[in-house]
TILUM-906955 format. One record per residue (C-alpha): residue number from 1; residue in three letters; x negated, y negated, z negated. Coordinates in nm, 2 decimals. Example, Ala and Ser with C-alpha at 12.3 -4.5 7.8 and 13.67 -1.06 7.14 Angstrom:
{loza->1	zanu->Ala	east->-1.23	north->0.45	up->-0.78};
{loza->2	zanu->Ser	east->-1.37	north->0.11	up->-0.71};
***
This chain:
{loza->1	zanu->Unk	east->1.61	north->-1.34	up->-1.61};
{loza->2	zanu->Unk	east->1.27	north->-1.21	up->-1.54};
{loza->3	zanu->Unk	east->1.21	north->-1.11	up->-1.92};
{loza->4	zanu->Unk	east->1.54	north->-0.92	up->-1.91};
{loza->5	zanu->Unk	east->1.44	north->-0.70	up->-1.61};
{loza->6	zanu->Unk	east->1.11	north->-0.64	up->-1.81};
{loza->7	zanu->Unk	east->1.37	north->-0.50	up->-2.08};
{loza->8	zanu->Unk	east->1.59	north->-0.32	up->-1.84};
{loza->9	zanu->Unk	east->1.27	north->-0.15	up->-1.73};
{loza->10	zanu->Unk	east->1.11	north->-0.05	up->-2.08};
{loza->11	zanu->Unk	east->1.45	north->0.07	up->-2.18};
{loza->12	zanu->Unk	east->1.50	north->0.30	up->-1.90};
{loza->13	zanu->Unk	east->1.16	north->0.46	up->-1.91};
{loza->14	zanu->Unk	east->1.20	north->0.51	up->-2.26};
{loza->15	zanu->Unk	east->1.56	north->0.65	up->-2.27};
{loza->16	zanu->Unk	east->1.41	north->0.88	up->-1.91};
{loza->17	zanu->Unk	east->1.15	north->0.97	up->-2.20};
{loza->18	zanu->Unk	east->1.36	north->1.07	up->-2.46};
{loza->19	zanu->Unk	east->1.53	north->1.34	up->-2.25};
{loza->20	zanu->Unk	east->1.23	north->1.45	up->-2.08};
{loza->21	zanu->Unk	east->1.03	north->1.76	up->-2.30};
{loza->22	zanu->Unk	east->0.79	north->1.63	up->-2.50};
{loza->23	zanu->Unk	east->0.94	north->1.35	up->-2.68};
{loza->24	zanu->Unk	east->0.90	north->1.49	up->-3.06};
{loza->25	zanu->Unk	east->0.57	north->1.52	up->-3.01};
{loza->26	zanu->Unk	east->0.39	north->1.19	up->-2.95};
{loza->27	zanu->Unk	east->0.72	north->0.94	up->-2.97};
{loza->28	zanu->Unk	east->0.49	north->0.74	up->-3.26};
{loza->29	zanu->Unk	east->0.19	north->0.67	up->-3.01};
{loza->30	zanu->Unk	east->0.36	north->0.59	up->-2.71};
{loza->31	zanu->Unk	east->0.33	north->0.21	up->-2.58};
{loza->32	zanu->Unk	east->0.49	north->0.04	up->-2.27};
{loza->33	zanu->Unk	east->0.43	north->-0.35	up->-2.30};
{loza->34	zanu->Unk	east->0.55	north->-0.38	up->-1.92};
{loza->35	zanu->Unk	east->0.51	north->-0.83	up->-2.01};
{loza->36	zanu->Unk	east->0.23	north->-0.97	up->-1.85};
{loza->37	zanu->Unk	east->0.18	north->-1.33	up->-1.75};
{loza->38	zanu->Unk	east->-0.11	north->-1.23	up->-1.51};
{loza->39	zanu->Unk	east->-0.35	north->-1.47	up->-1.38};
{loza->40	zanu->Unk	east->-0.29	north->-1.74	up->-1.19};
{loza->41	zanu->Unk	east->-0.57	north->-1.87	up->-0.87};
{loza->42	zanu->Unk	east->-0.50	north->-2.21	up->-0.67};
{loza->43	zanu->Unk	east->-0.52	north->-2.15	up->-0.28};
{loza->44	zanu->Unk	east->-0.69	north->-2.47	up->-0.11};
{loza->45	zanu->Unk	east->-0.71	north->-2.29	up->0.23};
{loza->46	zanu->Unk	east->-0.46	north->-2.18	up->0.52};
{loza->47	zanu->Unk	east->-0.59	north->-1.89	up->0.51};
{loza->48	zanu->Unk	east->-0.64	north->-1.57	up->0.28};
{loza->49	zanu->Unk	east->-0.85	north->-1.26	up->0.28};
{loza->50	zanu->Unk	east->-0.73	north->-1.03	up->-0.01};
{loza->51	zanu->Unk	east->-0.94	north->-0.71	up->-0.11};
{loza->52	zanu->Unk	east->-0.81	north->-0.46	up->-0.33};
{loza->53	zanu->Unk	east->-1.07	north->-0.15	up->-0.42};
{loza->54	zanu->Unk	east->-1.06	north->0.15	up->-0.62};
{loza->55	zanu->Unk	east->-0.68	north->0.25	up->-0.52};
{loza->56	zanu->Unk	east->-0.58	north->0.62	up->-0.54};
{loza->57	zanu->Unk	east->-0.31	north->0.85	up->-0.42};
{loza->58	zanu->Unk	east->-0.02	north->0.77	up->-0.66};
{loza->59	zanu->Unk	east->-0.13	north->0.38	up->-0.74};
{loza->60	zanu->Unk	east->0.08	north->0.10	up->-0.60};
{loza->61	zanu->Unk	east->0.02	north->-0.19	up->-0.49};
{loza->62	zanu->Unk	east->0.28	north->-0.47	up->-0.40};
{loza->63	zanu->Unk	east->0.29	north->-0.81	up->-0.24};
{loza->64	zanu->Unk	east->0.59	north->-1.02	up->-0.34};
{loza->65	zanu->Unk	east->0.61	north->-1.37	up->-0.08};
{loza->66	zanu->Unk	east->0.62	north->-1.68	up->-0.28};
{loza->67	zanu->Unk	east->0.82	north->-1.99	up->-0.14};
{loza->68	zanu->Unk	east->0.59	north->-2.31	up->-0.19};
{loza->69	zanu->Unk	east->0.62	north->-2.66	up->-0.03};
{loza->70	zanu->Unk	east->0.45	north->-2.60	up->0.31};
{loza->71	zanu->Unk	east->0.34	north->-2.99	up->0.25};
{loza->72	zanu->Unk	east->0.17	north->-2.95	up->-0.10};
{loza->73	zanu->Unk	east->-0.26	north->-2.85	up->-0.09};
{loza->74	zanu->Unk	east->-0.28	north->-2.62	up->-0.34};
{loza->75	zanu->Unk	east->-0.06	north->-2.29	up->-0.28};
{loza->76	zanu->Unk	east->-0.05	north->-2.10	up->-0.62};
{loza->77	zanu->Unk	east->-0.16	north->-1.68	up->-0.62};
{loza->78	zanu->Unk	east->-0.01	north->-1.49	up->-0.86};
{loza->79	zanu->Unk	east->-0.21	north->-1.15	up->-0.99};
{loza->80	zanu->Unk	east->-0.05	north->-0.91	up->-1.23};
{loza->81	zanu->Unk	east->-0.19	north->-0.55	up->-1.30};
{loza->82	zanu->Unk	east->-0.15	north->-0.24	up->-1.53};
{loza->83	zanu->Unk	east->-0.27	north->0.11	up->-1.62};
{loza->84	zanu->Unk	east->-0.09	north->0.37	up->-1.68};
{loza->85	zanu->Unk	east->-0.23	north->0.65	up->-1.95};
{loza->86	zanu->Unk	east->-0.08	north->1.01	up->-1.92};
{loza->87	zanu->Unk	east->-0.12	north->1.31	up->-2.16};
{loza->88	zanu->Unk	east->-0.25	north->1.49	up->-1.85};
{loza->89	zanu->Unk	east->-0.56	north->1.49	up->-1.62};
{loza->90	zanu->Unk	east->-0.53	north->1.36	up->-1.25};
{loza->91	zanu->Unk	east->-0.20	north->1.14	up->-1.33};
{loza->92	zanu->Unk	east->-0.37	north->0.93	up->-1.01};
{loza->93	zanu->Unk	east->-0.34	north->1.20	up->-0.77};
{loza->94	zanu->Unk	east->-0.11	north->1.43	up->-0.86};
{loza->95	zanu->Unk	east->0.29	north->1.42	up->-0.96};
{loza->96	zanu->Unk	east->0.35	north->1.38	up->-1.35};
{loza->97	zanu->Unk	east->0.66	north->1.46	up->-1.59};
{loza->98	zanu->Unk	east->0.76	north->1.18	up->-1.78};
{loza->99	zanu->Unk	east->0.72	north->1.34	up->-2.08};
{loza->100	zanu->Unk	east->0.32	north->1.32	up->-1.99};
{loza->101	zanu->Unk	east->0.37	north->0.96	up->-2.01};
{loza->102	zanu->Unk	east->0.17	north->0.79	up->-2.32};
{loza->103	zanu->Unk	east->0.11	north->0.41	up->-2.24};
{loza->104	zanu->Unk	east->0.19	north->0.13	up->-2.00};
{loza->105	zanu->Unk	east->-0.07	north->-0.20	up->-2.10};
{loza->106	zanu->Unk	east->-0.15	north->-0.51	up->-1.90};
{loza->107	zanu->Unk	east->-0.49	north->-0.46	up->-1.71};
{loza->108	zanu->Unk	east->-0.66	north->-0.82	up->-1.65};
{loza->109	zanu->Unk	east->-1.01	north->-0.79	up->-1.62};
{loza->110	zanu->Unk	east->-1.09	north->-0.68	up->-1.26};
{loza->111	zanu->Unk	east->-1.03	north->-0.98	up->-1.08};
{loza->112	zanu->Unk	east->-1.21	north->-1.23	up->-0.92};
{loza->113	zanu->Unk	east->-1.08	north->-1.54	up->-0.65};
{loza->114	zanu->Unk	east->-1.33	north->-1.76	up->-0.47};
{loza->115	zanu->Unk	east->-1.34	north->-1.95	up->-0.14};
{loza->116	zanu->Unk	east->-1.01	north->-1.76	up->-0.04};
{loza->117	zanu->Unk	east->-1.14	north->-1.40	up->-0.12};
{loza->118	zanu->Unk	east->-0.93	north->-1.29	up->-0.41};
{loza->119	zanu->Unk	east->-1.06	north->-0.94	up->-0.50};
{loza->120	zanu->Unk	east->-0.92	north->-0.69	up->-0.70};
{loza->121	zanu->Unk	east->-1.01	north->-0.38	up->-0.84};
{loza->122	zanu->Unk	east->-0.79	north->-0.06	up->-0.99};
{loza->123	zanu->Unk	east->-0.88	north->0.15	up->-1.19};
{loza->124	zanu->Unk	east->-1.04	north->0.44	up->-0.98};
{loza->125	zanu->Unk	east->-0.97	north->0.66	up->-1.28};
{loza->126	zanu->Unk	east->-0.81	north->1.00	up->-1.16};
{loza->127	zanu->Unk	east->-0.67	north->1.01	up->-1.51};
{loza->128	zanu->Unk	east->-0.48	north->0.68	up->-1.53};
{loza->129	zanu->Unk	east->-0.27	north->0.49	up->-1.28};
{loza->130	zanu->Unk	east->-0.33	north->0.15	up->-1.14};
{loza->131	zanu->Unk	east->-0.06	north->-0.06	up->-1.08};
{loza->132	zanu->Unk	east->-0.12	north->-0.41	up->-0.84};
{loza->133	zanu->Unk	east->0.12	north->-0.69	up->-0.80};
{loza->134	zanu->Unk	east->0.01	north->-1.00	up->-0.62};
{loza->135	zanu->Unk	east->0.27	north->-1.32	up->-0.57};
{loza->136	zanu->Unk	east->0.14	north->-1.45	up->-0.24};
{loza->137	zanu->Unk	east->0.28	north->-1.80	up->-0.05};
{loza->138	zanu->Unk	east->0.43	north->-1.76	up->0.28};
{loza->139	zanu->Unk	east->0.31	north->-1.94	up->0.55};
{loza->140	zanu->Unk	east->-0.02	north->-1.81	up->0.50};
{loza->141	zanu->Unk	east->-0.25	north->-1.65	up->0.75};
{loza->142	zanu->Unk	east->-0.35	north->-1.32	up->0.51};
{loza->143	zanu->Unk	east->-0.53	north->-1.07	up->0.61};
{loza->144	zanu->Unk	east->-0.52	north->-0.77	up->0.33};
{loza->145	zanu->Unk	east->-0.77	north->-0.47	up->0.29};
{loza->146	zanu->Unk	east->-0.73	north->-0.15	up->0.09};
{loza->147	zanu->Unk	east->-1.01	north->0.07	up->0.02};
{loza->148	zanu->Unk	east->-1.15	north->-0.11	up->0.34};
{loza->149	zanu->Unk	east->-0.81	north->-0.04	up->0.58};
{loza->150	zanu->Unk	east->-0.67	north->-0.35	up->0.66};
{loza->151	zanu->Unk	east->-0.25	north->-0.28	up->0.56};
{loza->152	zanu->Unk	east->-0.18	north->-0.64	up->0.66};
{loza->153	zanu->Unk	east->-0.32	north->-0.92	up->0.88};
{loza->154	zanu->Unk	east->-0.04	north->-1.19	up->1.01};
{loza->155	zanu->Unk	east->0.17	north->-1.46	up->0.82};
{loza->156	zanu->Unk	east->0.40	north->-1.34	up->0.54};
{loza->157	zanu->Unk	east->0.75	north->-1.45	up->0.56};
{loza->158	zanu->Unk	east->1.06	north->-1.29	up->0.39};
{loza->159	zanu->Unk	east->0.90	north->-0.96	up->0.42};
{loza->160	zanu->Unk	east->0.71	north->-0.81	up->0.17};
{loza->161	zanu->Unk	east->0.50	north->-0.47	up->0.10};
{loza->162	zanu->Unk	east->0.47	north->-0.20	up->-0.13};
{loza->163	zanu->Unk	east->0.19	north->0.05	up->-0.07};
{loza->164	zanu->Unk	east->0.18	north->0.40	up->-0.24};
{loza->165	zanu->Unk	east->-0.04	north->0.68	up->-0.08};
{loza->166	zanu->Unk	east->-0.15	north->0.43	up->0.28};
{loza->167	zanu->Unk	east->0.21	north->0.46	up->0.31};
{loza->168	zanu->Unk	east->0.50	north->0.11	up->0.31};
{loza->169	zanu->Unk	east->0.75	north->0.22	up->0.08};
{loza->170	zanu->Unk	east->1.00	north->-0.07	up->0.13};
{loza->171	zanu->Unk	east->1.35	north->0.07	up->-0.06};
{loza->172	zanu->Unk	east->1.28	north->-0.07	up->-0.39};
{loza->173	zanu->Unk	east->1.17	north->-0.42	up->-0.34};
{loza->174	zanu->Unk	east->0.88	north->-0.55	up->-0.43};
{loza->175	zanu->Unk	east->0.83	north->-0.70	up->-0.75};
{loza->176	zanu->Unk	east->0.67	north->-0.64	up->-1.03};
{loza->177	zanu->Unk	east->0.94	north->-0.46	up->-1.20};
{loza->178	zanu->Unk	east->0.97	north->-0.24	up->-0.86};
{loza->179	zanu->Unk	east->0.64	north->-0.18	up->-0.88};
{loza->180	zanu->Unk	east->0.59	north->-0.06	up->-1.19};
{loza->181	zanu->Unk	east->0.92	north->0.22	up->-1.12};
{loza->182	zanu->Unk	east->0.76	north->0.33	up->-0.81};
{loza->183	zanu->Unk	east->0.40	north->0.42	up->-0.98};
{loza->184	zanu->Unk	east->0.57	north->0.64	up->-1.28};
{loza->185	zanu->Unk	east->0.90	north->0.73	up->-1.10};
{loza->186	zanu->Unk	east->0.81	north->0.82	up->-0.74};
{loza->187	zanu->Unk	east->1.11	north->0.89	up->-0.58};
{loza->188	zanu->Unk	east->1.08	north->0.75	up->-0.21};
{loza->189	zanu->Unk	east->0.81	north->0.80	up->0.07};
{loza->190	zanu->Unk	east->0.69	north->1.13	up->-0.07};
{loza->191	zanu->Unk	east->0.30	north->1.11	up->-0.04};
{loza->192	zanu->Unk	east->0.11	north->1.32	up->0.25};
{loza->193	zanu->Unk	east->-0.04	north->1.61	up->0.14};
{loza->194	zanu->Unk	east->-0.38	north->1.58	up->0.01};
{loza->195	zanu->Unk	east->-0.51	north->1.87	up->0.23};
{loza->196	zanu->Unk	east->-0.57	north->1.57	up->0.52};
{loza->197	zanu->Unk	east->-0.89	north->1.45	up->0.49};
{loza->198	zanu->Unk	east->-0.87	north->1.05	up->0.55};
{loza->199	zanu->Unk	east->-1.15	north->0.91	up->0.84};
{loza->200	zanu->Unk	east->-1.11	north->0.58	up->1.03};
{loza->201	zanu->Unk	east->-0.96	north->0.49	up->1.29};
{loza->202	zanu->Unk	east->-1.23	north->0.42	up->1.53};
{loza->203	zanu->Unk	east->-1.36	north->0.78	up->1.46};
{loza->204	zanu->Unk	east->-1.01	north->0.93	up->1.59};
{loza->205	zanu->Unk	east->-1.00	north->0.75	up->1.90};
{loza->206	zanu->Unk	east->-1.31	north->0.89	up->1.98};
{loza->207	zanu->Unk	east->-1.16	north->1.21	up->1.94};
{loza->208	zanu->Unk	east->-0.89	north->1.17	up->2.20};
{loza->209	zanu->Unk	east->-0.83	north->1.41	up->2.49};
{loza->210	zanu->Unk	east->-0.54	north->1.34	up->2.59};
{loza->211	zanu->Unk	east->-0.41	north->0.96	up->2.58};
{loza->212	zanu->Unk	east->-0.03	north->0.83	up->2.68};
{loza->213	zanu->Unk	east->0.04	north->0.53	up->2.86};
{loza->214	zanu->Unk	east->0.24	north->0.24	up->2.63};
{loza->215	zanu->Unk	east->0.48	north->0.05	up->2.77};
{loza->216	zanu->Unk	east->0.47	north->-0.39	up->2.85};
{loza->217	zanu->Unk	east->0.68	north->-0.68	up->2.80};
{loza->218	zanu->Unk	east->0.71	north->-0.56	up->2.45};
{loza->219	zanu->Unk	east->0.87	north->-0.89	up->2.26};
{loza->220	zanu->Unk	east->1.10	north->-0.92	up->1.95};
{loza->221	zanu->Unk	east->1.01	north->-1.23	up->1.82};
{loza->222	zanu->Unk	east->0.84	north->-1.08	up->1.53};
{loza->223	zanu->Unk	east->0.49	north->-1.05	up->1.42};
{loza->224	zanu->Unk	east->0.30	north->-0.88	up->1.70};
{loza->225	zanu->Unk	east->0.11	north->-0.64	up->1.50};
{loza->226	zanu->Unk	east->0.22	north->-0.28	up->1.33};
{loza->227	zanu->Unk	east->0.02	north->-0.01	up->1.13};
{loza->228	zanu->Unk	east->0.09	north->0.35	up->1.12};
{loza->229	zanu->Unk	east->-0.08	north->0.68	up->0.96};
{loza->230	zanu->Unk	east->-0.15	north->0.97	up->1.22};
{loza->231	zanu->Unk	east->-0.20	north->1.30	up->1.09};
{loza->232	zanu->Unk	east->-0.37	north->1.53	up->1.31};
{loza->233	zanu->Unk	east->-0.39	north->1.94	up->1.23};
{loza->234	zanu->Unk	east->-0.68	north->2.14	up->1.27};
{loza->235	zanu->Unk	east->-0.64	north->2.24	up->1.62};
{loza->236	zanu->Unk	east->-0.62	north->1.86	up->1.73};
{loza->237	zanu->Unk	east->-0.22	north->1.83	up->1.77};
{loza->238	zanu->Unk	east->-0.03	north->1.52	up->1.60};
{loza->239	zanu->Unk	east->0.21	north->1.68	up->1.30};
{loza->240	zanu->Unk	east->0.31	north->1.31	up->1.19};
{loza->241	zanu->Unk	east->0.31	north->0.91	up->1.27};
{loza->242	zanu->Unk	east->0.41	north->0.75	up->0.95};
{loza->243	zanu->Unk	east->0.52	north->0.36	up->1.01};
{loza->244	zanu->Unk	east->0.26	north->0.19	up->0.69};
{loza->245	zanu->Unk	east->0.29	north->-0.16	up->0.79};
{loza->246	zanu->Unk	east->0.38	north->-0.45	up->1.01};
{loza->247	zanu->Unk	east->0.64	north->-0.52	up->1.27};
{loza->248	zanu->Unk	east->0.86	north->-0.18	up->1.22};
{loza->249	zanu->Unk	east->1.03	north->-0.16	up->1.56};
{loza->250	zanu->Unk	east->0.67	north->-0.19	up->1.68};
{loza->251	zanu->Unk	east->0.57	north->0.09	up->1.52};
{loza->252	zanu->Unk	east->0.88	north->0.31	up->1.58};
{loza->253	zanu->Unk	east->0.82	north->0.25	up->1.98};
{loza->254	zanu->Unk	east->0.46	north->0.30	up->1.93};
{loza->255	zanu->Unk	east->0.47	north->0.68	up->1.72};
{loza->256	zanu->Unk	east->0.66	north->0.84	up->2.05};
{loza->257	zanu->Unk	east->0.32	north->0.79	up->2.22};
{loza->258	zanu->Unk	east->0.11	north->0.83	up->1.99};
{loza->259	zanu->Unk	east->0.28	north->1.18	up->1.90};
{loza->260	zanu->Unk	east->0.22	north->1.26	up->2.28};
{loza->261	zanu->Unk	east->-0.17	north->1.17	up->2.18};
{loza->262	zanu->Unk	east->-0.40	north->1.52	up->2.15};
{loza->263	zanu->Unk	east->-0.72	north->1.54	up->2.01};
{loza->264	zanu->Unk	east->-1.10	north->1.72	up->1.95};
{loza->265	zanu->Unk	east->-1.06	north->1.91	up->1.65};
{loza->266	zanu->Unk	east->-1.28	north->1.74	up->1.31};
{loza->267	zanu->Unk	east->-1.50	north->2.01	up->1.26};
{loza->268	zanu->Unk	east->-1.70	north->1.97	up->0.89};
{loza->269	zanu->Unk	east->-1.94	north->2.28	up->0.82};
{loza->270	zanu->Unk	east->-1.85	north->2.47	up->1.10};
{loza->271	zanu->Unk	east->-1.47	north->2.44	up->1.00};
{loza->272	zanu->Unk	east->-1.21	north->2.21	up->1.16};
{loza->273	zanu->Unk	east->-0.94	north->2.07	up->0.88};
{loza->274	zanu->Unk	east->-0.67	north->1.84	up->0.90};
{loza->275	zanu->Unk	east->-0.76	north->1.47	up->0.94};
{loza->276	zanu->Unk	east->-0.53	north->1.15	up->0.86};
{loza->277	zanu->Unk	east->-0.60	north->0.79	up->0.98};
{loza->278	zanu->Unk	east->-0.47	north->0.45	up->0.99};
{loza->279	zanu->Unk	east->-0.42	north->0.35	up->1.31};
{loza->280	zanu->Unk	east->-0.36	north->-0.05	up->1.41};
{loza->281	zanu->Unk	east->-0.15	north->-0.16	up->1.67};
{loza->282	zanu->Unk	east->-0.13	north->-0.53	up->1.88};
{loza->283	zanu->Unk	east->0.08	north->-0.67	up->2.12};
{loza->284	zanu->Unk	east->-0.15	north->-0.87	up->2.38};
{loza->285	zanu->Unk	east->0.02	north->-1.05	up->2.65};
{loza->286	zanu->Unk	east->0.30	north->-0.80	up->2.65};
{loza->287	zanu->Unk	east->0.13	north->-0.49	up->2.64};
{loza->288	zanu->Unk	east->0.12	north->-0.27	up->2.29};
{loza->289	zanu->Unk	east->-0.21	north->-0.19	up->2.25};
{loza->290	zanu->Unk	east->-0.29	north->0.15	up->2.02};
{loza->291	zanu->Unk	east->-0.62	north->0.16	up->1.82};
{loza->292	zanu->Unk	east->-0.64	north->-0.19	up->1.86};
{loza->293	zanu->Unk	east->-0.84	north->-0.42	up->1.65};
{loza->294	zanu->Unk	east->-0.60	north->-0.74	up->1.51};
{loza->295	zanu->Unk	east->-0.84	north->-1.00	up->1.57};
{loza->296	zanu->Unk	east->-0.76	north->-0.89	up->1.97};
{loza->297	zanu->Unk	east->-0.41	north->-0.98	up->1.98};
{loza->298	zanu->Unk	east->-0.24	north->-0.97	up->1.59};
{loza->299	zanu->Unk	east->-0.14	north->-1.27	up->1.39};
***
C-alpha cells in the first residue's frame, strides 16, 4: 500500500509537470525517486529530545506517531529525508512553478541518534528544498526543537505535526507522502511574509507595554501546553496570532489576549520593522500562562 501512494505521488507531480510551461525543455533530466527506506534508530529511553537545524521558509518537516507495544524496551525511530532541486534560485524561500521543478532524491547523510538526541539537519541551501519526515512512538515524552524553537514538548498520541514556515499545517496529514506534496505544492497555511524579522520569545516579552489578564480553571483533558506565532508591526501593535503547535483550543483562547498584548517598537539602525515570534504557552494549576517556559507547567 505504501509503495502505491509513492506511485500515486510521482505520477501526479509528473502529470502537474507536464501541463505546467516548461516541460519540452528539460523532460529528459528530470528525476523524482520519492522511495526511500530512511534510517532506522532504536529508542532505549522514555524519553526523546529531537533537534532538527538548517530548516528554511518553504521546507517541511513532519512527525507521523508510531503505535508500539508500550511493554517492549526498544521503541523504533523512523528518519526519512529529501531535497528538492529547482531550475530556479531561492526554491527554499520563495514560491516556485512546477515547471522549475528538476529533481526529487532521497537525502540520508545528515543524521545522527545518540543517548536519545536524534539530530537532524536540512539542507540550509536557499536553492533546494529540504524535506523531514520522522516516524516517532507514542507514549513518549518528546520534546522537539527547530532552528532552536521548541514546536513540541508533551507526549504524542493520535496527533501529529507538519511544520512549514514555524507554522502547523495539519489538513494534509502527515506522512511521508503528505509531506513531500506540501514542500512542492503549497497550498494550505500560506507562509507569513518575510518582511517580519524572527526574534525569540523572551526578547518580545520584554517588549510588552501593555499585558492582558488570562483567564483560570482552564481544563480540556488535553495536553496542557500550546504554541503560537505573534507578529507584531512596526509601531508595536499585534497584526496576527497564528496557532503553530500543541493543544489548539488552548491556543485559540489564548490569541484573544495575546491580540489585546501592545508592544515597544524593535528598533534596528535607528528603524523600527516588523518582528515575528514563537510564543509558548502552559497551563499551571489552572491558569494559562503566556510566554511561559514548558518545563514550568507543559508535559
Amino acid at each position: 500500500m505504501r509503495k502505491l501512494i509513492y506511485y500515486v505521488a510521482v505520477a501526479f507531480i509528473s502529470l502537474s509537470f507536464c501541463y505546467s510551461d516548461g516541460f519540452a525543455q528539460g523532460a529528459s533530466k528530470k528525476e523524482f525517486n520519492v522511495q526511500n527506506a530512511g534510517k532506522t534508530y532504536q529508542l532505549q529511553k522514555d524519553s526523546l529530545v529531537v533537534v532538527i537545524n538548517n530548516i528554511n521558509e518553504y521546507d517541511v518537516v513532519a512527525i507521523e506517531p508510531a503505535f508500539f507495544n508500550s511493554s517492549k524496551t526498544k521503541q523504533p525511530i523512523t528518519v526519512k529525508a529529501w531535497e528538492i532541486s529547482y531550475s530556479q534560485d531561492n526554491a527554499s524561500n520563495s514560491a516556485m512553478k512546477l515547471s522549475k521543478l528538476e529533481n526529487i532524491t532521497p537525502l540520508e547523510s545528515n543524521m545522527n541518534f545518540d543517548r536519545g538526541v536524534l539530530m537532524v539537519n536540512g539542507l540550509g541551501d536557499i536553492n533546494k528544498r529540504s524535506v523531514i519526515h520522522l516516524a516517532l512512538p507514542t507514549g513518549v515524552n518528546t520534546k522537539v526543537y527547530i532552528n532552536g524553537n521548541v514546536v513540541f514538548n508533551g507526549s504524542l498520541s493520535g496527533d501529529g505535526l507538519m511544520i512549514q514556515n514555524a507554522t502547523n499545517i495539519s489538513s494534509k496529514g502527515y506522512s511521508a507522502e503528505a509531506a513531500l506534496m506540501q514542500a512542492v505544492i503549497p497550498k494550505t497555511n500560506k507562509p507569513t511574509p518575510t518582511s517580519y524579522k524572527r526574534i525569540d520569545w523572551q526578547t518580545l516579552s520584554t517588549m510588552a507595554v501593555k499585558t492582558i489578564s488570562t483567564p483560570v480553571a482552564f481544563s480540556d483533558g488535553k495536553e496542557n501546553w500550546a504554541m503560537v506565532q505573534v507578529d507584531v508591526s512596526e509601531t508595536g501593535k499585534v497584526k496576527a496570532v497564528l496557532y503553530a503547535g500543541g493543544n489548539e483550543s488552548l491556543a485559540n483562547i489564548s490569541k484573544q489576549y495575546l491580540s489585546q498584548y501592545e508592544f515597544k517598537p524593535f528598533v534596528v539602525n535607528d528603524k523600527a520593522i516588523k518582528v515575528k515570534a514563537l510564543v509558548p504557552i502552559t497551563v499551571v494549576d489552572g491558569q494559562i500562562k503566556l510566554f511561559s517556559q514548558f518545563s514550568q507547567g507543559g508535559n
